[in-house]
Structures are given as structure tokens and as C-alpha cells.
N, C-alpha and C positions, 0 to 999 in steps of 0.2 A: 769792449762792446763798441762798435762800429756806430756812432750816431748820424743819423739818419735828417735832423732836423734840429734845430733849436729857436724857440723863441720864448721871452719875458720869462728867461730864465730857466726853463722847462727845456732838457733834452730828453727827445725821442733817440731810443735806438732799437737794434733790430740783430738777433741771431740765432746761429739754429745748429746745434749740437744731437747728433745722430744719438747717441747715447741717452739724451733725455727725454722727458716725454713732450712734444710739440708737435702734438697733432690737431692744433688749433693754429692757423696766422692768428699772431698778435705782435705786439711791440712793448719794451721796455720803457717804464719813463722816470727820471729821477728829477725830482725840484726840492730844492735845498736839501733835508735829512732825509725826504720822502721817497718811498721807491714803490714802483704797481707793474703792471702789465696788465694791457688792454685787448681783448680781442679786435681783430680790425675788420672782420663781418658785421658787427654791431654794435663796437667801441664799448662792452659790457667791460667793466671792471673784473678782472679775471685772479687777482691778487695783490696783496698791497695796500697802499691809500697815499690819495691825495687833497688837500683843501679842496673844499666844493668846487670853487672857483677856476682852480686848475685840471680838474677834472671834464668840466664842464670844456675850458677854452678846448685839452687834448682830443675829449669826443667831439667836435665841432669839426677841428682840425681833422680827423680820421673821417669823418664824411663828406669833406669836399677833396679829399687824397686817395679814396679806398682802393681806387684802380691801380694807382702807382705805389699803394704800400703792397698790395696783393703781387703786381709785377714783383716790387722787390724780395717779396716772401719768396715767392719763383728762385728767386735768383739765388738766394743764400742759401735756398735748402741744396742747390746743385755748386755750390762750395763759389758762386761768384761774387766781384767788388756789388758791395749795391750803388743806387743812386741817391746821390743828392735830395730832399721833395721842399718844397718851398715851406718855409714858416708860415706861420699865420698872422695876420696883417690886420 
């Protein structure tokens, strides 16, 4: 999985497999054992779990990002490198 971002431990990543179902943008996120997936229209917790706490920083993070995660969803669904997006600070 292509990660997309990292901070305080917490990596975002982002992919998109014709064969599954993803018909929502969202993003994968793993911090230590933990694994979810977020939608990125409204950072709802879509599967998985995370401590409150990291939960909270990832949706924060996905609404000051939503345009360049959306660009990136664009882009992976059409089989391209994504971008980079800034940690959260």
C-alpha cells in the first residue's frame, strides 16, 4: 500500500483495486496493531478501529486535506503514482 502521509506514528495510505468494492474515496490507516479505513467526504470511520485519540488527529487531518486526498483518489483509480500530502503538525 502506497502511503500517502505519516505522522506521530500514524500512516495514511491510499489504493484502489478494480476487483474490489470502492465505491466510496477513502483511505487506509495503520497505527501500531491497529488498521481502519476512513471515508475522505466525511472522515466517517468506515471499518476497523483506532484509539479515540488517533482517530480524532486522522479526521482532523482528512478535513484540512479533503481536496488533495480526493485529487489523489482521481488518480489511483486511473492506475497513477499519487502525491505526497503534508502530515499534520
Amino acid at each position: 500500500m502506497p502511503a500517502i502521509s505519516m505522522f506521530y506514528g500514524i500512516i495514511i495510505s491510499m489504493f484502489f483495486e478494480i476487483k474490489e468494492k470502492h465505491h466510496l474515496p477513502h483511505i487506509h490507516i495503520r497505527y501500531q496493531n491497529y488498521r481502519a479505513s476512513l471515508a475522505i467526504e466525511d472522515a466517517t470511520l468506515l471499518a476497523g478501529e483506532l484509539p479515540v485519540r488517533q482517530l480524532r488527529m486522522v479526521q482532523v487531518w482528512v478535513d484540512l486535506h479533503r481536496e488533495e486526498l480526493l485529487a489523489d483518489w482521481e488518480i489511483v483509480k486511473a492506475g497513477g503514482e499519487l502525491f505526497r500530502i503534508d502530515p499534520l503538525k
